[in-house]
N, C-alpha and C positions, 0 to 999 in steps of 0.2 A: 693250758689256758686257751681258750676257744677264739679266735679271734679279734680279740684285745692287746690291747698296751703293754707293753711290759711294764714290770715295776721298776719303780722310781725313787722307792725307801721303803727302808725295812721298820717299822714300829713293835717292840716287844715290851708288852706288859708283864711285869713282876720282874724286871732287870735285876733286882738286885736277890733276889729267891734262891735255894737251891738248884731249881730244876736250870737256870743261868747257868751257875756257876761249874755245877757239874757237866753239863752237854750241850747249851747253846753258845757260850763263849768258845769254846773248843772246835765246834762246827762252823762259825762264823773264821773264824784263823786258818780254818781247813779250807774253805771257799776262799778265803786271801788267796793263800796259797796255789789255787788252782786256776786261780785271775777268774772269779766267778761273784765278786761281789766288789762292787765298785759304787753304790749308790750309801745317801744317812741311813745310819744303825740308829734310829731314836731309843733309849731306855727309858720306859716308864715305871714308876713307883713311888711307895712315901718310906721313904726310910732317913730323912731330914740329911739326906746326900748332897754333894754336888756331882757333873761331871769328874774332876781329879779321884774322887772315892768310885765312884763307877771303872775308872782305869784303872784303879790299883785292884780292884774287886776281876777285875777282866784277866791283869798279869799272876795274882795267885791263881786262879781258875785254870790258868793254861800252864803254869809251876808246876801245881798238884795232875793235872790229865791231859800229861801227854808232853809239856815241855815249850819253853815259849822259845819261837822264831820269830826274834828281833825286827828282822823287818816287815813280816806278816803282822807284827805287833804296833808296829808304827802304823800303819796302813790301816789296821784296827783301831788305833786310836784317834787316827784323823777324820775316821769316818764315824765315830763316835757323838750322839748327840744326851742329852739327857731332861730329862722333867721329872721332877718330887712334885708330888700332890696325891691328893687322896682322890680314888675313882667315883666316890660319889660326889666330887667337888665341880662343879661346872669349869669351876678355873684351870684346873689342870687339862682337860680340853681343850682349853683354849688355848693356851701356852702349846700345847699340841699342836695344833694348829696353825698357829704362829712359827713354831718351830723346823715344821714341814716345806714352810715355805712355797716354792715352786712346784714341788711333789703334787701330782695329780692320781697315779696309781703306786701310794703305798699300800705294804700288804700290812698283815697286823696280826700278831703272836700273841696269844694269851696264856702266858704261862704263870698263871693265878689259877685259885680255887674255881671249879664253875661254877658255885652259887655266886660269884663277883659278874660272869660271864654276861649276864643280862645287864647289869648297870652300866656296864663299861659299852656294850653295843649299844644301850639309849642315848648313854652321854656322845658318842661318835656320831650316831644319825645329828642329836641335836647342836652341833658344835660348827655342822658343817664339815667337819674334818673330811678330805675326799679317802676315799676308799679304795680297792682293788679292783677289776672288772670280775664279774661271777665268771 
């Protein structure tokens, strides 16, 4: 990254997906593990979840690939944020953004379908929600 901020939270679209559970939960515990991620995990999705279903959804993911370490696990969980909504809904945005907080340079994962990939960047520009530096 050229000259910019570092990031300041991590925001991942379709938390609750396959493509999660198989290799982003895993890779986020790997980064624990190597003191490399220290800022909010936001999950996004509509899967009528809460936070506690996204930790349990995080602890088989890393059962099944690879083995979970406890305390990489708590560290993962603390840093754990969550939003249910639908990405064509303004409100889940917003909640987004609400949720962010302080965050000025979060980055943003899109592990959805790409035909979702345009709505979910409309609804970011109009939300406000800040963004990553290019």
């Amino acid at each position: 990254m050229g000259g910019g901020s570092a990031a300041d939270a991590l925001v991942f679209f379709g938390a609750t997906g396959d493509l999660a559970y198989k290799q982003i939960f895993p890779a986020l515990a790997s980064m624990i593990q190597r003191g490399h991620l220290e800022m909010p995990v936001v999950g996004v999705a509509k899967s009528g979840w809460g936070l506690d279903d996204l930790r349990k959804r995080a602890r088989d993911s890393l059962t099944e690939h690879g083995g979970v370490d406890e305390q990489a696990f708590a560290k993962l969980s603390s840093l754990l944020r969550y939003i249910d909504g639908d990405y064509a809904d303004p409100a889940t945005f917003d909640a987004l953004r609400g949720e962010l907080g302080g965050a000025s340079h979060p980055v943003h994962y899109l592990a959805i379908p790409p035909s979702l990939f345009g709505t979910v960047v409309k609804e970011l520009g109009r939300s406000g929600a800040p963004t990553a530096p290019r």
